[in-house]
Every structure is written in C-alpha cells, then in structure tokens.
Biopython code that builds the backbone (N, CA, C, O; Angstrom):
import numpy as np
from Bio.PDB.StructureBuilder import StructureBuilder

atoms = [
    (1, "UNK", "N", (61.311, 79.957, 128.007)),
    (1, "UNK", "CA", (62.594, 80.511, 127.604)),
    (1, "UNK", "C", (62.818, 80.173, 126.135)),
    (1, "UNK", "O", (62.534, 79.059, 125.695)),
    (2, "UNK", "N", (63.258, 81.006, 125.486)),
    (2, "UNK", "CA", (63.388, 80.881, 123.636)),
    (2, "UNK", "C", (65.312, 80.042, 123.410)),
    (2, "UNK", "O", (66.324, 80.057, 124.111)),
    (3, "UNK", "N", (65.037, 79.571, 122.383)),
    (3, "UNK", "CA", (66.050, 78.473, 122.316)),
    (3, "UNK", "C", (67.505, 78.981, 122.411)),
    (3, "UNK", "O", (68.642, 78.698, 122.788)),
    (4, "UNK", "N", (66.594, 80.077, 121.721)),
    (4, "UNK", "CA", (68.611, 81.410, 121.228)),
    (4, "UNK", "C", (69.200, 81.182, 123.192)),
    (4, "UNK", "O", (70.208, 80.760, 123.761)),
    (5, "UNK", "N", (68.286, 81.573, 123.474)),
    (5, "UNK", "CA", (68.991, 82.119, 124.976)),
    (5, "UNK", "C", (69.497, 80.914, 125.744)),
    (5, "UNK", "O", (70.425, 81.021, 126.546)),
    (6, "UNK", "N", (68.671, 79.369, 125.408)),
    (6, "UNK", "CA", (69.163, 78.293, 126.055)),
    (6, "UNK", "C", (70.711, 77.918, 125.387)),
    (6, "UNK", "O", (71.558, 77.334, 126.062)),
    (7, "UNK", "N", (70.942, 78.325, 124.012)),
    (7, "UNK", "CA", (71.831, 77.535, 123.285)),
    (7, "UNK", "C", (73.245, 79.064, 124.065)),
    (7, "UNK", "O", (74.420, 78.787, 124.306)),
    (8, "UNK", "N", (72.889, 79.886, 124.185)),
    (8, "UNK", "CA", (74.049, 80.902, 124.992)),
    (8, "UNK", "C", (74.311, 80.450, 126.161)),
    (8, "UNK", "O", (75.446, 80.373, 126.629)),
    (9, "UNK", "N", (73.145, 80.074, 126.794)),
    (9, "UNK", "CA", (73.297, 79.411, 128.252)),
    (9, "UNK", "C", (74.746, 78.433, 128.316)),
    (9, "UNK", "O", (75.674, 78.476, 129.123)),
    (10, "UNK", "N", (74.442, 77.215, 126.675)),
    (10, "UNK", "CA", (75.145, 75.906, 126.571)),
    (10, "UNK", "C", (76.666, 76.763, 126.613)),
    (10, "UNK", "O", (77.619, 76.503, 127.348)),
    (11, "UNK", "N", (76.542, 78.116, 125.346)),
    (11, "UNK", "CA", (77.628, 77.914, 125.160)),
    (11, "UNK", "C", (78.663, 78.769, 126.214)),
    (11, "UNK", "O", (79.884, 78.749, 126.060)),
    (12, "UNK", "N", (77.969, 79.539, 127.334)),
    (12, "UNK", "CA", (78.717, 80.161, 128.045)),
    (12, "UNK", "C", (78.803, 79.223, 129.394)),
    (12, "UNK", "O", (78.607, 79.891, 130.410)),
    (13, "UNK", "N", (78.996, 78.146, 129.583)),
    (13, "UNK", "CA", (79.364, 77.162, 130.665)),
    (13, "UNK", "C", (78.467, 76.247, 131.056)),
    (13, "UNK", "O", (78.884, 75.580, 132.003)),
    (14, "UNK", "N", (77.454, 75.978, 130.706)),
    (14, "UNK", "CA", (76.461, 75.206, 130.902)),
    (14, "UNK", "C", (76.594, 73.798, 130.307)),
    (14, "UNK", "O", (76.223, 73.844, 129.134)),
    (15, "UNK", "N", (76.896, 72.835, 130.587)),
    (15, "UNK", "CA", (77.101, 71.242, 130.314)),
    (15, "UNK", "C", (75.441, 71.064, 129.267)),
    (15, "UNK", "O", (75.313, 70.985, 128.045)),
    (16, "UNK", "N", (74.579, 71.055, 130.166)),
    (16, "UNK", "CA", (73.266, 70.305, 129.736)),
    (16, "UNK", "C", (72.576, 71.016, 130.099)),
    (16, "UNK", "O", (72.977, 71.779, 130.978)),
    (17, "UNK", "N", (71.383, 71.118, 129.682)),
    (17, "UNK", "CA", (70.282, 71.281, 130.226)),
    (17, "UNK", "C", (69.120, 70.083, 130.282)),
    (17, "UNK", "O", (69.334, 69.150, 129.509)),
    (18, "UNK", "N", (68.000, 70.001, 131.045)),
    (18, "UNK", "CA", (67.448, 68.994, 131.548)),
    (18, "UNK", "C", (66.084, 69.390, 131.111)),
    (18, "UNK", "O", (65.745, 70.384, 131.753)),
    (19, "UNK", "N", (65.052, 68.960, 130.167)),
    (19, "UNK", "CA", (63.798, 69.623, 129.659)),
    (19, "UNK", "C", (62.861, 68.726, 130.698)),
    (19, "UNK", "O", (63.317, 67.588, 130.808)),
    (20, "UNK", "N", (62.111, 68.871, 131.193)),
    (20, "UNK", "CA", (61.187, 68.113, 131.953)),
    (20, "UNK", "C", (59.513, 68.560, 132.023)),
    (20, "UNK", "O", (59.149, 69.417, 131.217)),
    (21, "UNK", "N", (58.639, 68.063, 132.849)),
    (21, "UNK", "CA", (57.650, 67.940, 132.053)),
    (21, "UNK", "C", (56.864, 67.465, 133.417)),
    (21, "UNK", "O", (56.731, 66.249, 133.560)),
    (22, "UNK", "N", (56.367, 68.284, 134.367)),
    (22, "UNK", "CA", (55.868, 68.022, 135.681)),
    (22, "UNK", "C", (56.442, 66.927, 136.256)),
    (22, "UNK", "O", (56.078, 65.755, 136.353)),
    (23, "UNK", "N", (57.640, 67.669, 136.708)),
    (23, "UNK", "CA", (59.307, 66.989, 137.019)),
    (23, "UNK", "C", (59.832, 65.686, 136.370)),
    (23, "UNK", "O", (60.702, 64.945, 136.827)),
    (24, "UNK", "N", (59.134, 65.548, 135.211)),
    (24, "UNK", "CA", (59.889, 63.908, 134.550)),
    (24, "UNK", "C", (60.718, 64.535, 133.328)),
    (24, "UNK", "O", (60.307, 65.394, 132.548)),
    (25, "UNK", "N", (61.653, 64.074, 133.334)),
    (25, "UNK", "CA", (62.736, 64.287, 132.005)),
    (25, "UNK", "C", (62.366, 63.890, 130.789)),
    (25, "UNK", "O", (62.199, 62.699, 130.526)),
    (26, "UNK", "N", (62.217, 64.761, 130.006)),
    (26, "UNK", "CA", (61.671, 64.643, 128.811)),
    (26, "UNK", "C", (62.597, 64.644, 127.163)),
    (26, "UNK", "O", (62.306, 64.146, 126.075)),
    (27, "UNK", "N", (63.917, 65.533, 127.681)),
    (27, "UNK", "CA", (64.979, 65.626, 127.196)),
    (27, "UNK", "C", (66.111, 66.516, 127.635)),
    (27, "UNK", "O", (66.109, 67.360, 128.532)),
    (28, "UNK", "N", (67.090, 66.150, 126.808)),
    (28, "UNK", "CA", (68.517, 67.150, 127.236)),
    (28, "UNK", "C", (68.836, 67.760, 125.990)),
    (28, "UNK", "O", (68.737, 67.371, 124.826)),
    (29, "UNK", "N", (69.415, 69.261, 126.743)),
    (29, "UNK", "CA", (69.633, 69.884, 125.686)),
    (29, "UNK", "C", (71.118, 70.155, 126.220)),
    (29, "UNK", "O", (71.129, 70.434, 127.420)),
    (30, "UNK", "N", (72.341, 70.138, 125.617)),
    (30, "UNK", "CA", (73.761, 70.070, 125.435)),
    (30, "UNK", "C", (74.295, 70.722, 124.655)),
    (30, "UNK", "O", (73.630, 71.155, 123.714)),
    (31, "UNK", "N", (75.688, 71.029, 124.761)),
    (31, "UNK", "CA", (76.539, 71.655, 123.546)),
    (31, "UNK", "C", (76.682, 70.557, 123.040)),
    (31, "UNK", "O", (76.543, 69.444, 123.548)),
    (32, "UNK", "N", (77.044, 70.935, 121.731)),
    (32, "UNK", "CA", (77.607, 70.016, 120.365)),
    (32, "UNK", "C", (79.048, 69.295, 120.717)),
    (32, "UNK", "O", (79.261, 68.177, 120.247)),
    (33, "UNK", "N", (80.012, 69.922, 121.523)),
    (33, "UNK", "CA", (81.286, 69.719, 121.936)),
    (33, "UNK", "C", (81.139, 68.626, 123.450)),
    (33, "UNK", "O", (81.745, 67.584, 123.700)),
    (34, "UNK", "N", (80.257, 69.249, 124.131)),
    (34, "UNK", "CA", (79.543, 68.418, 125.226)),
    (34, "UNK", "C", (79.270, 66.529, 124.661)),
    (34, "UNK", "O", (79.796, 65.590, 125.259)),
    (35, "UNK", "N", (78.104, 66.318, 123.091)),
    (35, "UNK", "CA", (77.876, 65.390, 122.727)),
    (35, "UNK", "C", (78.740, 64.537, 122.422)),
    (35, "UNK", "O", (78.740, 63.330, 122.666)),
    (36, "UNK", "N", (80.141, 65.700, 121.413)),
    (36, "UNK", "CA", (80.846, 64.769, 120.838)),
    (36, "UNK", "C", (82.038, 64.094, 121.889)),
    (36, "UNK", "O", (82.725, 63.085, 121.727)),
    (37, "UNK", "N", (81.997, 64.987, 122.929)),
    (37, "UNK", "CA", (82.804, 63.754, 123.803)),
    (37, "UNK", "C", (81.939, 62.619, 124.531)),
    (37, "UNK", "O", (82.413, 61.507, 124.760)),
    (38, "UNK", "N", (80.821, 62.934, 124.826)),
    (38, "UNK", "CA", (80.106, 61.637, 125.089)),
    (38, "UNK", "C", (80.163, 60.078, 124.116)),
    (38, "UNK", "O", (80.314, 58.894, 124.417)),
    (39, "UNK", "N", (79.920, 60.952, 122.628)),
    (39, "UNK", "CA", (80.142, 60.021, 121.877)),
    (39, "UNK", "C", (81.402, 59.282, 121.589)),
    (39, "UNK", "O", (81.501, 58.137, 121.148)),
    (40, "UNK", "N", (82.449, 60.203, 121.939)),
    (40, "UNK", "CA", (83.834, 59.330, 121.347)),
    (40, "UNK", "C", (83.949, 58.588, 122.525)),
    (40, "UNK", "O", (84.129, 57.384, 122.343)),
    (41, "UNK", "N", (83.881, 59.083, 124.018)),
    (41, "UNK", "CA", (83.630, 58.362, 124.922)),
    (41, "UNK", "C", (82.563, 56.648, 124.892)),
    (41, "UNK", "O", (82.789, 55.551, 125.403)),
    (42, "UNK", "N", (81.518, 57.119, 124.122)),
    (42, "UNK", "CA", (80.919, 55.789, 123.923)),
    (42, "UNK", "C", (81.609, 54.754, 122.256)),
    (42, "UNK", "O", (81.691, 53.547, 122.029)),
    (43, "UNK", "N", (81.851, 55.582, 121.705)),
    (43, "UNK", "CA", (82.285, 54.854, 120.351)),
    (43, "UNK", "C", (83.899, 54.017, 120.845)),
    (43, "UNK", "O", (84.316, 52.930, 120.447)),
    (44, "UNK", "N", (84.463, 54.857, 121.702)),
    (44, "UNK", "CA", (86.505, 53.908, 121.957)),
    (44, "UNK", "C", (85.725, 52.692, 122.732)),
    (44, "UNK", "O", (85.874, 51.542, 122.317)),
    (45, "UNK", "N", (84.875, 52.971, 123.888)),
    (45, "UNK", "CA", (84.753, 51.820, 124.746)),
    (45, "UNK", "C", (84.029, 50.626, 123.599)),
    (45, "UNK", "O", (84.421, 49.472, 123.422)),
    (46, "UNK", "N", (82.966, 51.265, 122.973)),
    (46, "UNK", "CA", (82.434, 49.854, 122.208)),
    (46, "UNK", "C", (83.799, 49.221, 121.087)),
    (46, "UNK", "O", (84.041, 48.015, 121.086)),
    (47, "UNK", "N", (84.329, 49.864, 120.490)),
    (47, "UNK", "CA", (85.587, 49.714, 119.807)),
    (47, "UNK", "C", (86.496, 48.377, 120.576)),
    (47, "UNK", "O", (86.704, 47.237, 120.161)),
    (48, "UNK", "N", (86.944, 49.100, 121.933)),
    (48, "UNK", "CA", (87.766, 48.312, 122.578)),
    (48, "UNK", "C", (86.759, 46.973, 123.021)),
    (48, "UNK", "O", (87.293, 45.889, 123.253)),
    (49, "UNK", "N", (85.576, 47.105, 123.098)),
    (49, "UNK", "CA", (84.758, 45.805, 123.164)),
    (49, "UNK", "C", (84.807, 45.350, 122.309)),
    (49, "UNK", "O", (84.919, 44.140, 122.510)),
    (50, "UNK", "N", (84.788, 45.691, 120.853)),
    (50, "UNK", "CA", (84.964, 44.489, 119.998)),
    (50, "UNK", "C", (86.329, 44.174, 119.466)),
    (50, "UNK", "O", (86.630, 43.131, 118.885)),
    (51, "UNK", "N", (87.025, 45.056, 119.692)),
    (51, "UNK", "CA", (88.529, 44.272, 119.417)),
    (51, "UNK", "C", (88.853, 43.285, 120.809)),
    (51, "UNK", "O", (89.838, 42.574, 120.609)),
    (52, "UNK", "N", (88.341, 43.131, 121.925)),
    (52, "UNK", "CA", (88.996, 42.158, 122.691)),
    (52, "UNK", "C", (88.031, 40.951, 122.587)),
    (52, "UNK", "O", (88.065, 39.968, 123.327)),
    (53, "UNK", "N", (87.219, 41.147, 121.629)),
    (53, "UNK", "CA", (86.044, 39.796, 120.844)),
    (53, "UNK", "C", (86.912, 39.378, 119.971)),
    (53, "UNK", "O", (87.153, 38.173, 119.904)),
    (54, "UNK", "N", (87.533, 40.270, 119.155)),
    (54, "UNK", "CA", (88.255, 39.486, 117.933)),
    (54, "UNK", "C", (89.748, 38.846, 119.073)),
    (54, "UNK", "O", (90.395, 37.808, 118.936)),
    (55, "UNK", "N", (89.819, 39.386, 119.601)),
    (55, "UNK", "CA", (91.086, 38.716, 120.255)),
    (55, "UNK", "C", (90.696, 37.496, 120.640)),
    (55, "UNK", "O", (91.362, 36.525, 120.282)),
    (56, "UNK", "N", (89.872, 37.382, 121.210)),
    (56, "UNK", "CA", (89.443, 36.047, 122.140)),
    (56, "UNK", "C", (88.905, 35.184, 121.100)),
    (56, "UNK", "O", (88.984, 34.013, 121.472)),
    (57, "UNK", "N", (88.285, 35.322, 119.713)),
    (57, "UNK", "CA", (87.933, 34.477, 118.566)),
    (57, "UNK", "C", (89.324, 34.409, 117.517)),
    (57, "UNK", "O", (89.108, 34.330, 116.307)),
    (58, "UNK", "N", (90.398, 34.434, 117.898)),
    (58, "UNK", "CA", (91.811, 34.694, 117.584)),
    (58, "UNK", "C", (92.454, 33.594, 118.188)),
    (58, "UNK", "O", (92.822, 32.591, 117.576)),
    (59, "UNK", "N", (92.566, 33.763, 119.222)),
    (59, "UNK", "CA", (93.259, 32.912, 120.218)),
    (59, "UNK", "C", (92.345, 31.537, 119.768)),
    (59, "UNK", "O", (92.602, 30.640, 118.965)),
    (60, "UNK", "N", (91.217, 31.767, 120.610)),
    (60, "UNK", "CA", (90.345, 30.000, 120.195)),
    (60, "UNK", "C", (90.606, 29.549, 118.572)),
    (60, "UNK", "O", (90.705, 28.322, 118.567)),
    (61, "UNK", "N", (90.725, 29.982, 117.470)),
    (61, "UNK", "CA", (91.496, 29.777, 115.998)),
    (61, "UNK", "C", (93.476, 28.913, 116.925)),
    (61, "UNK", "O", (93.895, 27.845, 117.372)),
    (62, "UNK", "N", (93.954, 30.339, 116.685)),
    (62, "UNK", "CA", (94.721, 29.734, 117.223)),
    (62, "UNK", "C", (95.672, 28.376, 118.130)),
    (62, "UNK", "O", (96.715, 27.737, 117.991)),
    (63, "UNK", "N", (94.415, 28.491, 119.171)),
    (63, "UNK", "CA", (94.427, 26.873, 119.986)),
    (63, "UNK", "C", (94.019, 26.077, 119.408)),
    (63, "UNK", "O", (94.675, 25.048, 119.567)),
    (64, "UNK", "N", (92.932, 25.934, 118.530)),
    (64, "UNK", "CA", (92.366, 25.033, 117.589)),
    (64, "UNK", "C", (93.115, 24.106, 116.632)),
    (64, "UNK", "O", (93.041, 22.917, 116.323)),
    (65, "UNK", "N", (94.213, 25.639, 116.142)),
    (65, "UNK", "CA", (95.068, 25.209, 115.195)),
    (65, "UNK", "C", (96.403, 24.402, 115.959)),
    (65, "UNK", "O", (97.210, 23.756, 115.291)),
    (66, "UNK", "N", (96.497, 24.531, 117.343)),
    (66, "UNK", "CA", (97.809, 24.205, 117.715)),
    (66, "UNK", "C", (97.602, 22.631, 117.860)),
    (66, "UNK", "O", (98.307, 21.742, 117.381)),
    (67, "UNK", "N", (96.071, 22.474, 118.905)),
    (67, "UNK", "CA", (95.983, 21.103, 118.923)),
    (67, "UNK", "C", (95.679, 20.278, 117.432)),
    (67, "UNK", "O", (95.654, 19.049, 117.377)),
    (68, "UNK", "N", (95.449, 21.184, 116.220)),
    (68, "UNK", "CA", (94.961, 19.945, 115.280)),
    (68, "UNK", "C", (96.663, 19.579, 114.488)),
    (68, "UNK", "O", (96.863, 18.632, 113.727)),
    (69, "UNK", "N", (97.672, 20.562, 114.906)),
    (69, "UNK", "CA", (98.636, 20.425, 114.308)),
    (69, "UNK", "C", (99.505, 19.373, 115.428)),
    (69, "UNK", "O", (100.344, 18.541, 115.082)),
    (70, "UNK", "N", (99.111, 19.622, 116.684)),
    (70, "UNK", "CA", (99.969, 18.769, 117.741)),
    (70, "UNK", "C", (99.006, 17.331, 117.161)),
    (70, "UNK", "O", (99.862, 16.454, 117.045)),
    (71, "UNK", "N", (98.272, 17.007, 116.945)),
    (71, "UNK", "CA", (97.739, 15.362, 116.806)),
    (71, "UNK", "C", (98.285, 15.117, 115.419)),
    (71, "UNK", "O", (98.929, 14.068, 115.385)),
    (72, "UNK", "N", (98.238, 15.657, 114.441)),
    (72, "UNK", "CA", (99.224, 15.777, 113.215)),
    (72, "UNK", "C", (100.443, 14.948, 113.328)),
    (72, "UNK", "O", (100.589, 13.894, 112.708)),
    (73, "UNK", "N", (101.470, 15.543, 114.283)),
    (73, "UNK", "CA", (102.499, 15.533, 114.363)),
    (73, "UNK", "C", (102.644, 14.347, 115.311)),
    (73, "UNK", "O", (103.775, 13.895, 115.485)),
    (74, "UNK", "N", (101.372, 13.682, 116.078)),
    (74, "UNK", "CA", (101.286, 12.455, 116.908)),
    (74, "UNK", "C", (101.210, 11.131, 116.251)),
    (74, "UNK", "O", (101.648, 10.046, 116.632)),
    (75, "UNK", "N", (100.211, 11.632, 114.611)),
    (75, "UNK", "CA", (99.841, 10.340, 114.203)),
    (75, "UNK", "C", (101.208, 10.354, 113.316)),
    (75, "UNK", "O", (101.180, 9.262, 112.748)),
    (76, "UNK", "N", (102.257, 10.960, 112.955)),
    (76, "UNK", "CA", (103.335, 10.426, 112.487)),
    (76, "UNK", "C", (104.314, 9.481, 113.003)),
    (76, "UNK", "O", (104.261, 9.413, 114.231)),
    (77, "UNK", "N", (104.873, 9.002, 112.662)),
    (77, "UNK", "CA", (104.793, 6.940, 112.729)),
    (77, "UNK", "C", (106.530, 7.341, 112.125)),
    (77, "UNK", "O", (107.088, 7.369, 111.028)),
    (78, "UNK", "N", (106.967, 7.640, 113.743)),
    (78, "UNK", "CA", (108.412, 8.018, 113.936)),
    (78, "UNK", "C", (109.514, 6.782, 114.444)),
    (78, "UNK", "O", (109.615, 6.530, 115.644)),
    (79, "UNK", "N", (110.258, 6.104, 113.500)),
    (79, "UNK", "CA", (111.262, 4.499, 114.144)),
    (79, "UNK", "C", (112.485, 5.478, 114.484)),
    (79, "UNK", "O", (112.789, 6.279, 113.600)),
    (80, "UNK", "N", (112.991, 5.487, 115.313)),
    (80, "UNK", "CA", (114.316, 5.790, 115.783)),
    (80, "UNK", "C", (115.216, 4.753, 115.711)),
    (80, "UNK", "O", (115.352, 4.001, 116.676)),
    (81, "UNK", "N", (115.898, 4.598, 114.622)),
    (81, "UNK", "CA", (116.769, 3.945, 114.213)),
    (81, "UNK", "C", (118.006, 3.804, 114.654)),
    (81, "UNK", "O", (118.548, 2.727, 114.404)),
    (82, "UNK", "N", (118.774, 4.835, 115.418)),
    (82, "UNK", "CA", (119.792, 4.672, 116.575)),
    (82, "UNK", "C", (119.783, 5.637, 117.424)),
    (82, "UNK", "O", (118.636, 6.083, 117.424)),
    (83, "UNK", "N", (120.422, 6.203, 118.142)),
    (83, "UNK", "CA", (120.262, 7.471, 119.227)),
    (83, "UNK", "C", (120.284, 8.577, 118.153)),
    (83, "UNK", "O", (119.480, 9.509, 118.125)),
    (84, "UNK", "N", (120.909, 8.453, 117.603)),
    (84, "UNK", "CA", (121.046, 10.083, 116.686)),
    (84, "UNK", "C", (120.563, 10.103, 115.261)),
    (84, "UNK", "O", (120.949, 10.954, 114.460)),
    (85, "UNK", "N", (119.774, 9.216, 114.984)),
    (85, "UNK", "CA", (118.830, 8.954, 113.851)),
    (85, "UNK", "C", (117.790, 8.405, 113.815)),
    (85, "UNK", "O", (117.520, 7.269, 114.204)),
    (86, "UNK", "N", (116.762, 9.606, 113.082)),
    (86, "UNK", "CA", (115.336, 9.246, 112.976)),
    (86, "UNK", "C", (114.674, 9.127, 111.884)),
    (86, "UNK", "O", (115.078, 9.798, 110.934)),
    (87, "UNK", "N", (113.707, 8.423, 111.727)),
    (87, "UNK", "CA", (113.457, 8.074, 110.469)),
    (87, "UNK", "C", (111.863, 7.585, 110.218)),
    (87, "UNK", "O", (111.502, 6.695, 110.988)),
    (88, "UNK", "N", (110.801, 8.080, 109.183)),
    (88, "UNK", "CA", (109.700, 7.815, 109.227)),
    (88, "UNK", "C", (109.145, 6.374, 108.124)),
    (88, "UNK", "O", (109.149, 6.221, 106.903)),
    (89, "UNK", "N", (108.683, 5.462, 109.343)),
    (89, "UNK", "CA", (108.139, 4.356, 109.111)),
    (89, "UNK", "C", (107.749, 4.032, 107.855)),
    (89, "UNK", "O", (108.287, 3.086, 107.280)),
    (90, "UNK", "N", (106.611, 4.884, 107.171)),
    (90, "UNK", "CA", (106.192, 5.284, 106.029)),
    (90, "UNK", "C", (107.251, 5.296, 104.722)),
    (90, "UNK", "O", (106.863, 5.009, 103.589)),
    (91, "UNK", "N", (108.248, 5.563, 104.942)),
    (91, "UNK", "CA", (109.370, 7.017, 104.028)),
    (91, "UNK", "C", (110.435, 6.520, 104.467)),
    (91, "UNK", "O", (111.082, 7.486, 104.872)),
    (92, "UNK", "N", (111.323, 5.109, 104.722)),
    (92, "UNK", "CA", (112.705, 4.911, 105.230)),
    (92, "UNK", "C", (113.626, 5.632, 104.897)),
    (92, "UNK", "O", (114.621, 5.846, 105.589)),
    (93, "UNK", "N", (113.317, 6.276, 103.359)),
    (93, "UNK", "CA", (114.451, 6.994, 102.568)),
    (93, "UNK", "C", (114.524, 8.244, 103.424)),
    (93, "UNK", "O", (115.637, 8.770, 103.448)),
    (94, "UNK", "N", (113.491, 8.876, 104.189)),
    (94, "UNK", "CA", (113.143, 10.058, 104.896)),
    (94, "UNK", "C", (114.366, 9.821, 106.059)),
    (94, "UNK", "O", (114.127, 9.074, 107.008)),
    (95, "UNK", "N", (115.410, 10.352, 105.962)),
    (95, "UNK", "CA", (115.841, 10.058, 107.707)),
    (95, "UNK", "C", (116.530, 11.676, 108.265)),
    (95, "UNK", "O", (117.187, 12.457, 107.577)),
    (96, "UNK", "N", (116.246, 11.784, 109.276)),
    (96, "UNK", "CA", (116.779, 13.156, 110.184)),
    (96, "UNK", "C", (117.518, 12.517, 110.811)),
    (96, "UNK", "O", (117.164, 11.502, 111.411)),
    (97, "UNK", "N", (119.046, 13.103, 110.806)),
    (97, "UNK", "CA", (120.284, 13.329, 111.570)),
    (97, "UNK", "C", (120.952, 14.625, 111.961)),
    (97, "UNK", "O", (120.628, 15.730, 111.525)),
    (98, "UNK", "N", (121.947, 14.373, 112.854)),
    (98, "UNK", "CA", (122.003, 15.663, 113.280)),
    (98, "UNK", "C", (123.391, 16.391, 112.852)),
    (98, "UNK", "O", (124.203, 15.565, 113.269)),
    (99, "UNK", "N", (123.883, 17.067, 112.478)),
    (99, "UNK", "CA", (124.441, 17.850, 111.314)),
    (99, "UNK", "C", (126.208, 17.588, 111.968)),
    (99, "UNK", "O", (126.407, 17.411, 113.170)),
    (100, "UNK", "N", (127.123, 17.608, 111.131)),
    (100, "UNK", "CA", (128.303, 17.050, 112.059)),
    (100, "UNK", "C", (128.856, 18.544, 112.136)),
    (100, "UNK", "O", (128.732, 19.535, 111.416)),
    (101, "UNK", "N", (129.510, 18.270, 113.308)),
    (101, "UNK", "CA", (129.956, 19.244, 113.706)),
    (101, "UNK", "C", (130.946, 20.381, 113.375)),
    (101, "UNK", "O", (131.080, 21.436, 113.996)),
    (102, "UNK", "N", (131.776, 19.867, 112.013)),
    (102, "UNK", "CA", (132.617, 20.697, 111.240)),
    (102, "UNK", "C", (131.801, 21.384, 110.002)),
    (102, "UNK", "O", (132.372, 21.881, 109.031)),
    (103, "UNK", "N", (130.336, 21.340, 110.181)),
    (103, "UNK", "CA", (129.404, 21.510, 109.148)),
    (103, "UNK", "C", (130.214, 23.319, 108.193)),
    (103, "UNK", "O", (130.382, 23.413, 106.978)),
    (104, "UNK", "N", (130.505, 24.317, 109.119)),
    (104, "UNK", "CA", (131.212, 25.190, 108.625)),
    (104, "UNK", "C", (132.297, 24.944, 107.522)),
    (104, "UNK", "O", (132.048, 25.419, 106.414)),
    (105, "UNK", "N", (133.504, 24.238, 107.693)),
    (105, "UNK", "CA", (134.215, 23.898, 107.316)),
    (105, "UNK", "C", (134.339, 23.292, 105.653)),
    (105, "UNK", "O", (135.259, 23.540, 104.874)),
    (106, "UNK", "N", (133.162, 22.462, 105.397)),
    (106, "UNK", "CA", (132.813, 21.943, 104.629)),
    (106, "UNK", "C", (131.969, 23.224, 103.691)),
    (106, "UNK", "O", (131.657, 22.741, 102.603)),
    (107, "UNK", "N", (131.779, 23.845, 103.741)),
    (107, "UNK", "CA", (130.966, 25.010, 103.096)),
    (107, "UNK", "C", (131.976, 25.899, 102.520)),
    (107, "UNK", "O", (131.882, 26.467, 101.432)),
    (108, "UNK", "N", (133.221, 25.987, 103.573)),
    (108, "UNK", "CA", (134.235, 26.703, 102.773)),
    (108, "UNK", "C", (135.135, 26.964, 101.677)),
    (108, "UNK", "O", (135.828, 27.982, 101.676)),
]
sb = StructureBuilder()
sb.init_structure("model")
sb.init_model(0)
sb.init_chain("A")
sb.init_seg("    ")
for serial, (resi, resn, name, xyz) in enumerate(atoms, 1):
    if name == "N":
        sb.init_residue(resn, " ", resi, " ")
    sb.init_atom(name, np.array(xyz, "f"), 0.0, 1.0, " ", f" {name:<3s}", serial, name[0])
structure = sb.get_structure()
C-alpha cells in the first residue's frame, strides 16, 4: 500500500496503524494530532513528576530549617526574672515584658 493512501486512511478515522513484519511490530504509523496528544499526555505526567520532586526536596529544606532554627532558639540561655519578665542571661539589658494594657492610650 503507497503512503499517500495510508496517511488518508490516518486522516479519515484511523488512530494508528501497526507496520509489522511476519506478525512482529516493526512500527506505527499515526496522525500528527493522534502523536501530539500522546505527547502532551506524556510531557503533563512527567511535569507533574517532577514538580512533586521539587515539593518533597522543599519540604525536607524546610524541616531542616525548622529544626536548625528550633535548637537555635533552645541554646538561648533564657532567666525569667519574675512571672511577667524575661530576660537573656547573656544581655541583662535585653528584657521582654508584656505591653500594659492602656498601651493605646499612651499613643494618643
């Protein structure tokens, strides 16, 4: 069969054709419109495979960063100086209190 007539075949409803070769498949012959959904079909799925790689090398950054910032925040060398004042060991001048309650008022 000559190609003109296979490629009319493709384009008047024919998906594929199957070239074979004392019945072993040797190749396919397809529409162009046929390929390119195979391909976008194969290009989104590999896509979405590697964006849920960067996600998961995201997150492990992420956790990495939480625990090196949670031991950070462990080795600080915190005296609680009365119930409502805190103050770092290091830095006495450093002290956190908690804001009085007419704090508005005073701004006005």
């Amino acid at each position: 069969m000559e190609l003109k007539n296979l490629v009319n075949i493709l384009r008047f409803g024919g998906r594929f054709i199957i070239i074979d070769t004392d019945g072993n498949p040797k190749a396919v012959l397809m529409s162009y419109q046929e390929f390119e959904e195979l391909m976008v079909d194969k290009v989104a799925g590999k896509l979405i495979d590697e964006l849920k790689e960067v996600e998961r090398v995201n997150e492990e950054i992420t956790r990495a960063q939480l625990t090196d910032l949670r031991e950070e925040v462990l080795k600080e060398d915190f005296v609680i100086t009365t119930q409502q004042t805190m103050a770092f060991s290091q830095y006495p001048e450093i002290r956190v209190e908690p804001l009085p309650d007419n704090i508005e008022e005073e701004f006005d």
